[in-house]
CHARMM internal coordinates of N, CA and C (Angstrom, degrees):
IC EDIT
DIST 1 N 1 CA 1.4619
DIST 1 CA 1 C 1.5220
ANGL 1 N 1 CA 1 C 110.68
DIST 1 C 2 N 1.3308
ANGL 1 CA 1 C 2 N 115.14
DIHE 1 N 1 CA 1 C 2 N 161.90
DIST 2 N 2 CA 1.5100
ANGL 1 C 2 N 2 CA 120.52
DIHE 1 CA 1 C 2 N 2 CA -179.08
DIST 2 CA 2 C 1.0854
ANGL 2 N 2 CA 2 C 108.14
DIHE 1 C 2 N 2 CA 2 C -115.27
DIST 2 C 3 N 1.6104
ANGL 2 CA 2 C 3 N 121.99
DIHE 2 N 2 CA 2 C 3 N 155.48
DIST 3 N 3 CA 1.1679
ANGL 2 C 3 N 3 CA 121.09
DIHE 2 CA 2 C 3 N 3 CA -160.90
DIST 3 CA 3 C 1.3992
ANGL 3 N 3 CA 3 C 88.45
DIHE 2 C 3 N 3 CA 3 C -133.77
DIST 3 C 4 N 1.8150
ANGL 3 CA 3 C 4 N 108.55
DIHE 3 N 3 CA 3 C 4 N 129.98
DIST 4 N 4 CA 1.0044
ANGL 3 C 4 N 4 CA 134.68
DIHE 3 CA 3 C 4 N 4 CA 161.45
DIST 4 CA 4 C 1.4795
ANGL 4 N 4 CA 4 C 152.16
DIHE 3 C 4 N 4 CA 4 C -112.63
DIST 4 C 5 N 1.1785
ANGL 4 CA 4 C 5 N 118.97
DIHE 4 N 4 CA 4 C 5 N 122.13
DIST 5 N 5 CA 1.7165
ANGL 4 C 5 N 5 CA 119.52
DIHE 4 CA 4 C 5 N 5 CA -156.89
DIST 5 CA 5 C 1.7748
ANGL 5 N 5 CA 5 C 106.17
DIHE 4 C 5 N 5 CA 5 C -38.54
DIST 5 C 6 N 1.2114
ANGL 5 CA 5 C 6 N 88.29
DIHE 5 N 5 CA 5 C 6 N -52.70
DIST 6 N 6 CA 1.8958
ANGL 5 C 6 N 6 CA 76.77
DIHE 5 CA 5 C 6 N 6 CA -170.02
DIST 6 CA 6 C 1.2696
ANGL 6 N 6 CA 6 C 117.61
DIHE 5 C 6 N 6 CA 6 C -63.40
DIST 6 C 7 N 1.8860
ANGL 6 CA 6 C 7 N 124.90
DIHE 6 N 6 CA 6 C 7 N -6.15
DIST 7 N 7 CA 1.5819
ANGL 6 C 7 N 7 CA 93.60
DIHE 6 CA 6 C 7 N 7 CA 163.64
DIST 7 CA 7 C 0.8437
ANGL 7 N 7 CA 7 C 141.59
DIHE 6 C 7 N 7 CA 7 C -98.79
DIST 7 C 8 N 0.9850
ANGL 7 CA 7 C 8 N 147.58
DIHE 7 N 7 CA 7 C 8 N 153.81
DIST 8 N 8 CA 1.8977
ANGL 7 C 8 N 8 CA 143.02
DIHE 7 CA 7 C 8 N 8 CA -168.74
DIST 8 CA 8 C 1.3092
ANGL 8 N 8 CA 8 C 113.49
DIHE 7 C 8 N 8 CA 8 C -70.04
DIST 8 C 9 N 1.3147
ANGL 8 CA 8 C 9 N 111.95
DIHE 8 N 8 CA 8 C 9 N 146.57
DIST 9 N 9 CA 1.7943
ANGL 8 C 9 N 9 CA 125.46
DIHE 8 CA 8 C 9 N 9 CA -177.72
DIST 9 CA 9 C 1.5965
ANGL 9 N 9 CA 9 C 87.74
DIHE 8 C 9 N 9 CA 9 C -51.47
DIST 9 C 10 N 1.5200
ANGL 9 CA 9 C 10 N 139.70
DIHE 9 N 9 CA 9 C 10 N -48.97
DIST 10 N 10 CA 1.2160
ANGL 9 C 10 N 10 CA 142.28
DIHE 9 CA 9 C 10 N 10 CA -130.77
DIST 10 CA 10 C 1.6628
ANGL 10 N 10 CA 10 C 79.11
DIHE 9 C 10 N 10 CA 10 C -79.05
DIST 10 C 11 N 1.5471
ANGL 10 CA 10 C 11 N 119.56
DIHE 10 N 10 CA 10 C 11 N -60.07
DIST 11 N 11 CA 0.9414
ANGL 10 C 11 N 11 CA 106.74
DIHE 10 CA 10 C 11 N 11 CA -136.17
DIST 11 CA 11 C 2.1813
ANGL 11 N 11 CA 11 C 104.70
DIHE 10 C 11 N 11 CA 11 C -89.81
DIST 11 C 12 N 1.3758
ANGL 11 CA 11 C 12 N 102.76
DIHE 11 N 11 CA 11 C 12 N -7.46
DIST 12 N 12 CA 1.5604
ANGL 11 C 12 N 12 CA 122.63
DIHE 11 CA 11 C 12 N 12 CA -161.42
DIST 12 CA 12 C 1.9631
ANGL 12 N 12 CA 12 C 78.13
DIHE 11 C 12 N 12 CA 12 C -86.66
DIST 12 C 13 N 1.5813
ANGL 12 CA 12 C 13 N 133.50
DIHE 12 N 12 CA 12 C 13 N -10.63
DIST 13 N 13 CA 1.7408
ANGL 12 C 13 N 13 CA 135.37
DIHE 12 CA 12 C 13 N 13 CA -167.82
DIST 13 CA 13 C 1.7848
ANGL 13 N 13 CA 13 C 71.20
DIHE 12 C 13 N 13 CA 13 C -95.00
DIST 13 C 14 N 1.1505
ANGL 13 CA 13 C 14 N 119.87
DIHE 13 N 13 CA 13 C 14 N -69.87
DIST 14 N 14 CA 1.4569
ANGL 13 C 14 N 14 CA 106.42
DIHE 13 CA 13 C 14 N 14 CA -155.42
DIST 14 CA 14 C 1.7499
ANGL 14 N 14 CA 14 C 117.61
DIHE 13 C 14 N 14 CA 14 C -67.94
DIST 14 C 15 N 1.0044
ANGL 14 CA 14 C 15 N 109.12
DIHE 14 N 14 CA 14 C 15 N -36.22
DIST 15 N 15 CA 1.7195
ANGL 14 C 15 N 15 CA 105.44
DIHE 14 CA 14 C 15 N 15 CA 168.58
DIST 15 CA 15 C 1.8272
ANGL 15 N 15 CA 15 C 100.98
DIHE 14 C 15 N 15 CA 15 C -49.68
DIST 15 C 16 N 1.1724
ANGL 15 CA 15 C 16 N 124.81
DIHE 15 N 15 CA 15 C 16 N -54.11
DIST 16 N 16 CA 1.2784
ANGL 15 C 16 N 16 CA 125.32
DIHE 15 CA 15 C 16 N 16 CA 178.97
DIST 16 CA 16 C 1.1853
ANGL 16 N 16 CA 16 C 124.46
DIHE 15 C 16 N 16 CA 16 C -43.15
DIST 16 C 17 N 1.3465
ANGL 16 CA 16 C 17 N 111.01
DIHE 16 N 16 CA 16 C 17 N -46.20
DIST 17 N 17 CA 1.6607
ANGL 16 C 17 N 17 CA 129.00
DIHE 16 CA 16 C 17 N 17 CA -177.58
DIST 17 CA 17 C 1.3450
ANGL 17 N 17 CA 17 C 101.73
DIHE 16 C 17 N 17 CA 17 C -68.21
DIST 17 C 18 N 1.1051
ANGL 17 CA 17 C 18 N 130.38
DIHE 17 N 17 CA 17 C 18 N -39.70
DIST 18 N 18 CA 1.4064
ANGL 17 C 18 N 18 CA 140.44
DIHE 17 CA 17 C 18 N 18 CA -128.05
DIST 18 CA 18 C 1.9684
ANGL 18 N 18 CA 18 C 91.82
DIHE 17 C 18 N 18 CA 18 C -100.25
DIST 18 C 19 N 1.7775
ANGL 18 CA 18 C 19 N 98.53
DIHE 18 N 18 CA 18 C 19 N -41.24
DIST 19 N 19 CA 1.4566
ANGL 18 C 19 N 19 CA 94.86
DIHE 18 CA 18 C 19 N 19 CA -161.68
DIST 19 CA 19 C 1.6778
ANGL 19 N 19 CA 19 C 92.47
DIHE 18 C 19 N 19 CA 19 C -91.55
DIST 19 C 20 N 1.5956
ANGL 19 CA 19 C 20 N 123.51
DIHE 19 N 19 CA 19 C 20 N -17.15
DIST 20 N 20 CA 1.0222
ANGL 19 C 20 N 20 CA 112.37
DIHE 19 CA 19 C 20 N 20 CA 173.76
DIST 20 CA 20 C 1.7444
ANGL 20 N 20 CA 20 C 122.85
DIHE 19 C 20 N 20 CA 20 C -82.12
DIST 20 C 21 N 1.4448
ANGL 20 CA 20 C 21 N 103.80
DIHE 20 N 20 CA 20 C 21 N -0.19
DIST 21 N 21 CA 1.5733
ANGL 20 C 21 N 21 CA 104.38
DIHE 20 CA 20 C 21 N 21 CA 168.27
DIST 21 CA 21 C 1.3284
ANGL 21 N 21 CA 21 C 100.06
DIHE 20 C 21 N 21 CA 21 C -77.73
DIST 21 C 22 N 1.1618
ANGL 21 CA 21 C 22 N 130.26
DIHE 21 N 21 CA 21 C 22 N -39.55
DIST 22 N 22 CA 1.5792
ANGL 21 C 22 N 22 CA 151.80
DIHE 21 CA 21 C 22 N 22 CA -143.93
DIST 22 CA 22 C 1.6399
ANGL 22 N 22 CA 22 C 92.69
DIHE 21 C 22 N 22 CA 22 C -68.20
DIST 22 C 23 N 1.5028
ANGL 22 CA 22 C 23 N 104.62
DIHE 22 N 22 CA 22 C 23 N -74.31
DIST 23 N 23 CA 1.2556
ANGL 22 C 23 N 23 CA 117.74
DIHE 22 CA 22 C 23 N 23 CA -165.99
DIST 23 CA 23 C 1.7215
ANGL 23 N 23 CA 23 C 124.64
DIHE 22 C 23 N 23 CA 23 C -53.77
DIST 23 C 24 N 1.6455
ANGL 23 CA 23 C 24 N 86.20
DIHE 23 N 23 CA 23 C 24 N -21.32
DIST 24 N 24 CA 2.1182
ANGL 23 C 24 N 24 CA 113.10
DIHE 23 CA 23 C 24 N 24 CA 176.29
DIST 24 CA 24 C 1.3002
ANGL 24 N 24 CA 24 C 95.56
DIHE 23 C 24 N 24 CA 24 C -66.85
DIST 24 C 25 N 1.3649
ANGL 24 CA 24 C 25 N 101.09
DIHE 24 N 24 CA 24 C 25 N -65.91
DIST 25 N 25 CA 1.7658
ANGL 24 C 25 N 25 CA 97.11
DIHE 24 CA 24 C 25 N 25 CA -159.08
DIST 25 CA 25 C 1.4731
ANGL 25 N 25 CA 25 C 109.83
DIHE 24 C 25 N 25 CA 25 C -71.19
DIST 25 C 26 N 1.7729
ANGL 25 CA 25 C 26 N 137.26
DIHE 25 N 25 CA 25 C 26 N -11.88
DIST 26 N 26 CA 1.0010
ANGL 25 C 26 N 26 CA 119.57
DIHE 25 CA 25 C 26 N 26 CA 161.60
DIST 26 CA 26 C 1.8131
ANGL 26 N 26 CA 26 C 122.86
DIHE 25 C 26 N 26 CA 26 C -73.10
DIST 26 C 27 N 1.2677
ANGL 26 CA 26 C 27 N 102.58
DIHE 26 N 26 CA 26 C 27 N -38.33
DIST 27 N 27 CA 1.7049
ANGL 26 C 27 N 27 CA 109.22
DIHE 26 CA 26 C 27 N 27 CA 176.69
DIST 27 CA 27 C 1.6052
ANGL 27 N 27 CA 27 C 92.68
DIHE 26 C 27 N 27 CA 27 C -64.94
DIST 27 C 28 N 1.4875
ANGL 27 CA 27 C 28 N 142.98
DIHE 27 N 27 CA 27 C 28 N -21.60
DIST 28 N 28 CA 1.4067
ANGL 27 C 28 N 28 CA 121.42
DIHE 27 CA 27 C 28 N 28 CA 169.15
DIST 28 CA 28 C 1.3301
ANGL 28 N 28 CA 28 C 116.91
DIHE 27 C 28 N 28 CA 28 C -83.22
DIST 28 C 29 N 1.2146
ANGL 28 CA 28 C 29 N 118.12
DIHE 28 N 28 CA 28 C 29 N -29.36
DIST 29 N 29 CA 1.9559
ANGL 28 C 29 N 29 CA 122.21
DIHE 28 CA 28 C 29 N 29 CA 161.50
DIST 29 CA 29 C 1.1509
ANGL 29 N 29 CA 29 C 112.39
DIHE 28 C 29 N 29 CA 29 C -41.56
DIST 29 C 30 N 1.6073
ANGL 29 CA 29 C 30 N 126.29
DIHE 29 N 29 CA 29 C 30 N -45.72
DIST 30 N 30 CA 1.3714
ANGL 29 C 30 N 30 CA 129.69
DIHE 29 CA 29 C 30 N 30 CA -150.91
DIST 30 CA 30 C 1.8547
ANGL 30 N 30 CA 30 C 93.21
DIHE 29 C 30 N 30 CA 30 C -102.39
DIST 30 C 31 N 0.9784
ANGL 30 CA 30 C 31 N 109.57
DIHE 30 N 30 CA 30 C 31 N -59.32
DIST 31 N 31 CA 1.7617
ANGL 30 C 31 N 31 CA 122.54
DIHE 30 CA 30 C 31 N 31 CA -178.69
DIST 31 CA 31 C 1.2764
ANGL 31 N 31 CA 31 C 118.80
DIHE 30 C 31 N 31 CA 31 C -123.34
DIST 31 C 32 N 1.5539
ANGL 31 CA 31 C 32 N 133.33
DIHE 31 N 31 CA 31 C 32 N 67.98
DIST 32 N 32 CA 1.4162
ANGL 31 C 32 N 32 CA 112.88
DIHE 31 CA 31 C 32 N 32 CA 169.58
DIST 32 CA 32 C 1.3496
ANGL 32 N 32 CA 32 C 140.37
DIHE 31 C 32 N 32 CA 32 C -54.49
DIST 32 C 33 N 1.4480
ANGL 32 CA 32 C 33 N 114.34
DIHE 32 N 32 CA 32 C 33 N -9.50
DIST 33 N 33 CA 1.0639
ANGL 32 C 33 N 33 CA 119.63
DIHE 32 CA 32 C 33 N 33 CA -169.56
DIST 33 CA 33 C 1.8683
ANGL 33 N 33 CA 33 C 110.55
DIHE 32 C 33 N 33 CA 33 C -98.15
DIST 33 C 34 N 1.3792
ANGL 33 CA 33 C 34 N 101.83
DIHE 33 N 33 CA 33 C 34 N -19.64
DIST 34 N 34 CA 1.3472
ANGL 33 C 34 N 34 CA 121.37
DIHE 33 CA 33 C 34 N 34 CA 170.74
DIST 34 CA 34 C 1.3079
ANGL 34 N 34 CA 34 C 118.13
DIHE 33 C 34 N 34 CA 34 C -73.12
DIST 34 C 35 N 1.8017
ANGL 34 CA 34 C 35 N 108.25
DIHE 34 N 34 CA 34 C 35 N -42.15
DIST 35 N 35 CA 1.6378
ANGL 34 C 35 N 35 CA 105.19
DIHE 34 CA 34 C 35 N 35 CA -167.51
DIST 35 CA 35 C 1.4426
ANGL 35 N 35 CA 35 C 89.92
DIHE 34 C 35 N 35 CA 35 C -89.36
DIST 35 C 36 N 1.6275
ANGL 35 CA 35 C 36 N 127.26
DIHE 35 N 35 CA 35 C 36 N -18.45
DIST 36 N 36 CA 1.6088
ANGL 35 C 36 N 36 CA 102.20
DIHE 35 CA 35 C 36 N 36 CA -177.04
DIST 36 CA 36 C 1.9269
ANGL 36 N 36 CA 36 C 105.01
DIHE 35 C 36 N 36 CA 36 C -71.61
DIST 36 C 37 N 1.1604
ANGL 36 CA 36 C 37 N 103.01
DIHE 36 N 36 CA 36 C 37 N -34.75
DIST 37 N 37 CA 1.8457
ANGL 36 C 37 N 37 CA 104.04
DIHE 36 CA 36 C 37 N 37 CA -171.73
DIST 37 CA 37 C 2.0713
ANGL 37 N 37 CA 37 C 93.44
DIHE 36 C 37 N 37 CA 37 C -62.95
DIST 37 C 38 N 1.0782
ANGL 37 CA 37 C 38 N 115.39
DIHE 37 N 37 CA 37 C 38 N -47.00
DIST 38 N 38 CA 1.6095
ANGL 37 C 38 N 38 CA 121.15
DIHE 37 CA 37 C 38 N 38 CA -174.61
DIST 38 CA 38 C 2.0158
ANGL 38 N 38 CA 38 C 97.73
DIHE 37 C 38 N 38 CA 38 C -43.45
DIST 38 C 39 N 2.0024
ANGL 38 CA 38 C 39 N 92.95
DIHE 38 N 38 CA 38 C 39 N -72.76
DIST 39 N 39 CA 1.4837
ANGL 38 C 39 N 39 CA 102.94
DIHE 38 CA 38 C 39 N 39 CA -179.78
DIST 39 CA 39 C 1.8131
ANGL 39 N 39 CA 39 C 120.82
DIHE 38 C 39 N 39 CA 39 C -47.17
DIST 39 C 40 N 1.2729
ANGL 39 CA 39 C 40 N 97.81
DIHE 39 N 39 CA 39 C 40 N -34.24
DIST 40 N 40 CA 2.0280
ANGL 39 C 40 N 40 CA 94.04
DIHE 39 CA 39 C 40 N 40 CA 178.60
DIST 40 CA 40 C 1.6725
ANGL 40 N 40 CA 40 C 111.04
DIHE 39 C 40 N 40 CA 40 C -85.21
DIST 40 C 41 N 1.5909
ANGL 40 CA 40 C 41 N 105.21
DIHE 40 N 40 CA 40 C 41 N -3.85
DIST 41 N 41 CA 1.3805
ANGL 40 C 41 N 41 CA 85.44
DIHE 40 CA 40 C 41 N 41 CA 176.47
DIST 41 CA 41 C 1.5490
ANGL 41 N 41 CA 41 C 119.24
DIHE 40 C 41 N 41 CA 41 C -109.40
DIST 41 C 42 N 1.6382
ANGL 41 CA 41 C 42 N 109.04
DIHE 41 N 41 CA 41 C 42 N 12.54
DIST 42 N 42 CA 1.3014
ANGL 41 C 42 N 42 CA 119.30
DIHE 41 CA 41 C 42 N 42 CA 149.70
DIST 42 CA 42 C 1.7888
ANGL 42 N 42 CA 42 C 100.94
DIHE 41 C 42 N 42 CA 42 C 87.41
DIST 42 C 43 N 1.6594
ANGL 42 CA 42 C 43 N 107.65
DIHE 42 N 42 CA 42 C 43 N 22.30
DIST 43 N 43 CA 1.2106
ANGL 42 C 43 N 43 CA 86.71
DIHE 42 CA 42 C 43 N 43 CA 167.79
DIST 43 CA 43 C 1.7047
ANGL 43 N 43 CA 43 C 125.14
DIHE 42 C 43 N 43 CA 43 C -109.70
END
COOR INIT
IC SEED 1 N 1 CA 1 C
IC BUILD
């Protein structure tokens, strides 16, 4: 991704959050049992 002056720290935290919920709940569609061992081991 590119990073651009006009957006705000506030809003460049929520695109982040947003694609990192994104990316959870697809690795749990495909493997839940994989993305929960991935998600508890904090990487």
């Amino acid at each position: 991704m590119t990073k651009r002056a006009t957006i705000s720290p506030k809003e460049t935290e929520k695109v982040r959050v947003l694609a990192r919920t994104r990316s959870t709940e697809i690795r749990a569609a495909y493997a839940p049992k994989q993305s929960r061992a991935t998600a508890s081991s904090g990487s």
